[in-house]
C-alpha positions in Angstrom: 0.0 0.0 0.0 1.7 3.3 -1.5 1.5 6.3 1.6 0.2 9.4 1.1 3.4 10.9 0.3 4.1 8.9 -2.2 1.0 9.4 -4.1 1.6 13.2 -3.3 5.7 14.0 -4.7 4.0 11.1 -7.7 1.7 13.8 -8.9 3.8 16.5 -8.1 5.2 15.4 -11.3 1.8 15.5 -13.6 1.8 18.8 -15.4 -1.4 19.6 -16.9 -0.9 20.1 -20.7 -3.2 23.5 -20.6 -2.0 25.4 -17.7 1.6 24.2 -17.8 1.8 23.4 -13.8 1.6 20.2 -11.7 -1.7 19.3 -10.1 -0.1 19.5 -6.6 0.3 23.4 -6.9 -2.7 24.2 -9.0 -4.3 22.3 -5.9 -7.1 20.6 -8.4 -6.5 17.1 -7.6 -7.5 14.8 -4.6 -6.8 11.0 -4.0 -7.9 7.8 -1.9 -6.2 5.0 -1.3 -7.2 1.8 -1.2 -5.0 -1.3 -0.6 -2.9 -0.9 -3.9 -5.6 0.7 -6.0 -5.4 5.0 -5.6 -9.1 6.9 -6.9 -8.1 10.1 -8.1 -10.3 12.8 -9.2 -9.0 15.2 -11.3 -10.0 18.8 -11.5 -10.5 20.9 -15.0 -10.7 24.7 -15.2 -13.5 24.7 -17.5 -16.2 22.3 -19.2 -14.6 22.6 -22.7 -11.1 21.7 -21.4 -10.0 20.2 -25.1 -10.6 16.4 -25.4 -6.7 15.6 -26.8 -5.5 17.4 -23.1 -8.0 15.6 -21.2 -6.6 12.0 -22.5 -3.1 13.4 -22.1 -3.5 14.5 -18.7 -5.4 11.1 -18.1 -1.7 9.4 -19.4 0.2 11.5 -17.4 -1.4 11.1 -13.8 -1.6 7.2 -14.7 2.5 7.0 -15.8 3.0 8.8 -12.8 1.6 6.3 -10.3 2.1 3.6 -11.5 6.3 4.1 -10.9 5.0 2.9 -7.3 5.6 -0.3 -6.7 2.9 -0.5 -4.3 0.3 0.5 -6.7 -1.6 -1.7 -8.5 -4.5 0.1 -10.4 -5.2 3.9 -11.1 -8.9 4.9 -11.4 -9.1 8.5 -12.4 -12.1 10.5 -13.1 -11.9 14.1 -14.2 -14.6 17.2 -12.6 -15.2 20.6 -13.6 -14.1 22.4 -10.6 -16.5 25.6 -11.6 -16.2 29.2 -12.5 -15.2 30.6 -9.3 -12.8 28.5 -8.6 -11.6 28.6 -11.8 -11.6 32.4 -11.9 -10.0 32.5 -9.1 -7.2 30.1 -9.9 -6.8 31.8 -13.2 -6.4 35.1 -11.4 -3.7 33.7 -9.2 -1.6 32.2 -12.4 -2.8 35.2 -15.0 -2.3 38.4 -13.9 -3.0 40.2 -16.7 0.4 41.8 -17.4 2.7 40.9 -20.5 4.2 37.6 -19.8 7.2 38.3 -22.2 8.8 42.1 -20.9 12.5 42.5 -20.2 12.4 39.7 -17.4 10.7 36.8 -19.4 12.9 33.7 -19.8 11.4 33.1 -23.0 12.9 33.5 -26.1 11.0 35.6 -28.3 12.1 35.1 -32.4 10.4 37.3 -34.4 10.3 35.7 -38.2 10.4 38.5 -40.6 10.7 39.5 -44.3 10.6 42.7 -46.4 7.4 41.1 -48.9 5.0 38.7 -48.8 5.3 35.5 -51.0 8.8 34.1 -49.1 7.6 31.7 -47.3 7.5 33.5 -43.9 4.4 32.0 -42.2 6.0 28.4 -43.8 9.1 28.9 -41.6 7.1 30.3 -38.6 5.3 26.9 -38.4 7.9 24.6 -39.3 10.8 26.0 -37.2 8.2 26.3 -33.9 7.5 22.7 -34.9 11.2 22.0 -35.0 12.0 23.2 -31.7 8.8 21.6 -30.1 10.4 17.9 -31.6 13.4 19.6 -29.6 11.8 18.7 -26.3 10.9 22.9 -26.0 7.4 24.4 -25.1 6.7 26.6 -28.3 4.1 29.2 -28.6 3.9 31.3 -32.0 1.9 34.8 -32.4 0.0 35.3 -35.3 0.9 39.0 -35.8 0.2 39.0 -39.6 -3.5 40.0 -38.8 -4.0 41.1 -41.9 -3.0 37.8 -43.9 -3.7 35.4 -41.1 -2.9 32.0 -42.2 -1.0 30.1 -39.2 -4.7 28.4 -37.6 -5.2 26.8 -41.6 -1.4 25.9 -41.5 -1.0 24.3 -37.9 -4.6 22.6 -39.2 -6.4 24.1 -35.7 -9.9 24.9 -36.2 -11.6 25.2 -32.9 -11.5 28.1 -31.6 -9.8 29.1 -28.0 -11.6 28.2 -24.7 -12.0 31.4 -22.5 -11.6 30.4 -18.4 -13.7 33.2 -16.2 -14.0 36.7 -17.7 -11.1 36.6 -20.4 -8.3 34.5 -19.6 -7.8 32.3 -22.8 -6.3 28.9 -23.3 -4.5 29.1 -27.0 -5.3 25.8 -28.8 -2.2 23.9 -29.8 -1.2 21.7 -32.6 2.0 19.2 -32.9 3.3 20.8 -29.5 2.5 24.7 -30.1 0.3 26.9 -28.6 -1.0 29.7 -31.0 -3.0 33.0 -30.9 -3.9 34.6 -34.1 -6.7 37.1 -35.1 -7.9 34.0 -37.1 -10.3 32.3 -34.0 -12.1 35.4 -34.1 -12.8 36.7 -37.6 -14.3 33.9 -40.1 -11.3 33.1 -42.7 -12.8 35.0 -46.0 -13.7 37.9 -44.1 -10.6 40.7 -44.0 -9.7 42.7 -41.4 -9.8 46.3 -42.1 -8.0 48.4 -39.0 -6.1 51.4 -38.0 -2.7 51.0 -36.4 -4.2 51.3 -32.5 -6.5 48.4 -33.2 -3.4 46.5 -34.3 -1.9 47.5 -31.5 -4.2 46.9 -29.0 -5.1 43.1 -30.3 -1.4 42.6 -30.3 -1.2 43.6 -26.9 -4.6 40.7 -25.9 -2.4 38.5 -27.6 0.2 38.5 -25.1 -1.7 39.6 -21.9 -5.2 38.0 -22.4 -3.8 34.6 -23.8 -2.3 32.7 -20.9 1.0 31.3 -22.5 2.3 29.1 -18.8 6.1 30.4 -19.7 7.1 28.6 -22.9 10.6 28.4 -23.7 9.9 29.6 -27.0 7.6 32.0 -28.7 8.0 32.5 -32.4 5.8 35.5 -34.0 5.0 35.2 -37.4 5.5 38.9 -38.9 3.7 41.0 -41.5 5.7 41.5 -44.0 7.5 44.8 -44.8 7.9 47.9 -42.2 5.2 49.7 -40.0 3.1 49.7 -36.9 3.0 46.5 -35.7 6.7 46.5 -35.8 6.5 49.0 -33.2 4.2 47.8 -31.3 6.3 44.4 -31.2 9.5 46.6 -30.2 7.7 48.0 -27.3 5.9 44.7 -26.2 8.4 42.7 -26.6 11.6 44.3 -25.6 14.0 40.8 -25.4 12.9 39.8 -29.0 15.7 38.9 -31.5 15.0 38.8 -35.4 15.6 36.4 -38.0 15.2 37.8 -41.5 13.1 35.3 -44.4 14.6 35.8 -47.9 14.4 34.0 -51.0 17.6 33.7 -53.2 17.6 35.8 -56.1 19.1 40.0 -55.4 15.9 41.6 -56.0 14.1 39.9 -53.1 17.0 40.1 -50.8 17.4 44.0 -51.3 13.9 44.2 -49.9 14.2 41.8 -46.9 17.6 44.0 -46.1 14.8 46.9 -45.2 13.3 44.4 -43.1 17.0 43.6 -41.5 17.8 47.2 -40.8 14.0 48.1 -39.7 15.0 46.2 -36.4 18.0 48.3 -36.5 16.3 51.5 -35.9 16.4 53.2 -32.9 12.7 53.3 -32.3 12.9 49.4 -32.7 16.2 48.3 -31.5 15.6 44.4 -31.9 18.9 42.6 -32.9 18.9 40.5 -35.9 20.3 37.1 -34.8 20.5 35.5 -38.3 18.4 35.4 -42.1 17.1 32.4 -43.4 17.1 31.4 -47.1 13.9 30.4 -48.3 13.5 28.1 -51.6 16.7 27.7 -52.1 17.1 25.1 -54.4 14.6 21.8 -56.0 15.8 18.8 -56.0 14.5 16.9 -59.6 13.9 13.4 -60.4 17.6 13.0 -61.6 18.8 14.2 -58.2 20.3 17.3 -59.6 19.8 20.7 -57.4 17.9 23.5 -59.5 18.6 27.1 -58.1 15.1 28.3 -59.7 15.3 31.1 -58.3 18.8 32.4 -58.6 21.1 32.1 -55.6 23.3 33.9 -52.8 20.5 36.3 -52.0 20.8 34.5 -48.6 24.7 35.0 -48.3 24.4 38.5 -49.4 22.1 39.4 -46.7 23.6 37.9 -44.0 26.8 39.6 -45.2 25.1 43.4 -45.3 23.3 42.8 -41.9 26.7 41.1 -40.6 24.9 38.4 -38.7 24.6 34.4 -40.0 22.8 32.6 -42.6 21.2 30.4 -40.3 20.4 28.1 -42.9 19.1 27.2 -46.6 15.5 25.4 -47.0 14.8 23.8 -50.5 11.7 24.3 -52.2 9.7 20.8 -52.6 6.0 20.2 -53.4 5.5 18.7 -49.5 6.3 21.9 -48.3 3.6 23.6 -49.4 1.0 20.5 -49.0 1.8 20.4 -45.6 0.8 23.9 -45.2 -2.9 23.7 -47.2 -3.8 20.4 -45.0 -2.7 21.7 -41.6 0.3 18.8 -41.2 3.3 20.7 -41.5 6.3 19.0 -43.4 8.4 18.8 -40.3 5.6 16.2 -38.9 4.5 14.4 -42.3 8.1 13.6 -43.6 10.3 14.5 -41.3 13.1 13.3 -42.9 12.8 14.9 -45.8 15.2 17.5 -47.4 13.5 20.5 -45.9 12.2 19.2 -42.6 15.7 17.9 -42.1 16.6 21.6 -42.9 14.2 23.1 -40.1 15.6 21.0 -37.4 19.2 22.4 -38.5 17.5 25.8 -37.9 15.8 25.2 -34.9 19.4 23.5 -33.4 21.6 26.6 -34.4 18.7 29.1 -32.9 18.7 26.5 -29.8 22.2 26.3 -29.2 24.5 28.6 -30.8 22.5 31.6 -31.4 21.5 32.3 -27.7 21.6 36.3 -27.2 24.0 37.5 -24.7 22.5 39.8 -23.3 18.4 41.4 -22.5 17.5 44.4 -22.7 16.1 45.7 -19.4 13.3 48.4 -20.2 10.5 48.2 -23.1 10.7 51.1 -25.7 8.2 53.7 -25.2 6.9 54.3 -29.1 5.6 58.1 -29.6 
C-alpha cells in the first residue's frame, strides 16, 4: 500500500498540458487510497477543457503512479471544478500583465521579411515545430492579422476556450500553442483596421492569452515595415530577429529593409540570423535547381553582418503540408526541408542564444 506521500511527490510530477503546472500546486487534484488501487479525481478549469489534453493529462497522472511499486490500479475521473474556482485560480496564475517584458525567460524570435510570398508564415510553423520535436514548449503569435494563415497551417480549427472573464487557453497543434486574429474573424472575411487596433489586439495576444512560460515564442510577422513593428518593439523588448529571404538580389534588397527596420532606434531588436527560403529543388535526376537564382541568402547575412542560419529547398511537400494543416516537419520529417528546419531550430537553440536582454521596453511616440 503506497502512503500518502508517495501518491503526493507522484503527482507533483503530472503537469497539466493547458495550464503548464503540476496538479499538486494548482491544488485541483485529490486522491484515496485503497489497498494498492489509488481513486483520483482530477479537476478541469473549465467544461470545454479540449478532449486531446484531457486524454493526455489522463496518461500522465496514470504514468505517474504507476512508478510505485505499491500500486496496483489507477482509477481516475476528471470534474469541472467551476467558474469561481476557476476564476479564481486563473487570477492567481494570470495576472493580466505581458508575460514576455525584459524579465521573461522566453525566447521571443520574431520571423520576418521585407514582402510577402517568401515563405515567412512556412518557416514560422515549421521552425516552432522543429523546436517543439526539440523537447521545447513553443508558442507562436500570429501577428500577420492582416493575412492570417497560421490556424489553416498548424490545421487548428476550434476556436480558443475562454476560463472566467477573459483569460484564454490558445489551442495547440503538434506541440504549439497559437494566438492569431484567425479564432475570431471567419477566414474569407478581411480585417480592415487602424494601427491602435493593431496594436491593441497585439497587446490581448500577449496579456489575455495565458501562455504558462514557454521556452519559445515564435511571431509570425507582417511583411514589410510599420506599426506593428513598433508595437512588437515596445511589447516585446527581449525579442531577437531572423530575416526570411528567397535567393535571387531583388528579393533580398527588400528583406535588407526588413533587416535594418529592427535596427532602428525606435525598434532596437537585434537581428540574430536570415534564413534562405527556396533555395534550391531537388529533380527526379537528383540534380539541385537554383530556380530562383542564388546567394540572395549570403548577401544578406553579409550586409546585416549576422549568419545565414540556414538554406530550405523548395519541394511540393512543403507547401502541401501547409494547405492540410500537417506541417512537413511532422508528415516527412526526414525529408530534405524538414531535415533543414531541425538544422534551424538546433543553431537558434544552441549557438544563437543572445548575450545579453534588454532591461526596459521602448516607449513608441
Amino acid at each position: 500500500m503506497p502512503t500518502e506521500q508517495q501518491v503526493v511527490d507522484a503527482l507533483r510530477t503530472v503537469v497539466d498540458p493547458e495550464l503548464h503546472k503540476d496538479l499538486i500546486e494548482l491544488s485541483t487534484v485529490r486522491f484515496e487510497i485503497k489497498g494498492e488501487t489509488v481513486d483520483v479525481e482530477v479537476g478541469l478549469v473549465t467544461d470545454e477543457y479540449p478532449d486531446a489534453s484531457e486524454r493526455e493529462l489522463h496518461g500522465r497522472v496514470v504514468d505517474a503512479l504507476s512508478t510505485l511499486s505499491d500500486v496496483r490500479e489507477v482509477k481516475i475521473a476528471f470534474f469541472d471544478i467551476g467558474e469561481d474556482a476557476a476564476s479564481s485560480l486563473m487570477a492567481n496564475l494570470h495576472a493580466g500583465t505581458n508575460p514576455f517584458a525584459a524579465t521573461s525567460k522566453t525566447r521571443v524570435l520574431l520571423v520576418a521579411s521585407g514582402k510577402g510570398g517568401v515563405g515567412k508564415s512556412s518557416v514560422t510553423v515549421n521552425l516552432a515545430v522543429s523546436l517543439a520535436q526539440r523537447g521545447k514548449r513553443v508558442a507562436i503569435v500570429d501577428a500577420d492579422v492582416y493575412g492570417f494563415s497560421i490556424p489553416a497551417m498548424l490545421g487548428i480549427s476550434a476556436p480558443p476556450v475562454v476560463v472566467g472573464e477573459r483569460v484564454v487557453l490558445p489551442p495547440q497543434a503538434h506541440g504549439v500553442s497559437l494566438a492569431s486574429i484567425g479564432f475570431f474573424v471567419p477566414e474569407d472575411q478581411p480585417v480592415i483596421w487602424r494601427g491602435p487596433m493593431l496594436h491593441k489586439a497585439l497587446e490581448q495576444f500577449l496579456t489575455d492569452f495565458y501562455w504558462g512560460d514557454p521556452d519559445y515564442l515564435v511571431v509570425d510577422m507582417p511583411p514589410g515595415t510599420g506599426d506593428i513593428s513598433l508595437s512588437l518593439a515596445q511589447f516585446l523588448p527581449g525579442a531577437e530577429a531572423y530575416v526570411v529571404t528567397t535567393p535571387q538580389p531583388a528579393a533580398q534588397r527588400v528583406a535588407q529593409r526588413a533587416g535594418t527596420m529592427f535596427q532602428n532606434q525606435n525598434i532596437r531588436i537585434p537581428v540574430h540570423g536570415v534564413i534562405e527560403n527556396m533555395a534550391w529543388f531537388t529533380g527526379d535526376d537528383g540534380k539541385r535547381y537554383e530556380l530562383f537564382g542564388s546567394g540572395g541568402g549570403e548577401l544578406l547575412a553579409a550586409r546585416l553582418e549576422v549568419p545565414l542560419v540556414g538554406r530550405v529547398p523548395l519541394v511540393p511537400e512543403l507547401r502541401e503540408g501547409g494547405d492540410v494543416g500537417t506541417p512537413i516537419t511532422i508528415s516527412a520529417p526526414s525529408s530534405e526541408a524538414a531535415l533543414a528546419f531541425a538544422s534551424i531550430a538546433q543553431r537558434i537553440d544552441e549557438e544563437l542564444r543572445p548575450t545579453r536582454r534588454r532591461n526596459a521596453a521602448l516607449k513608441v511616440v
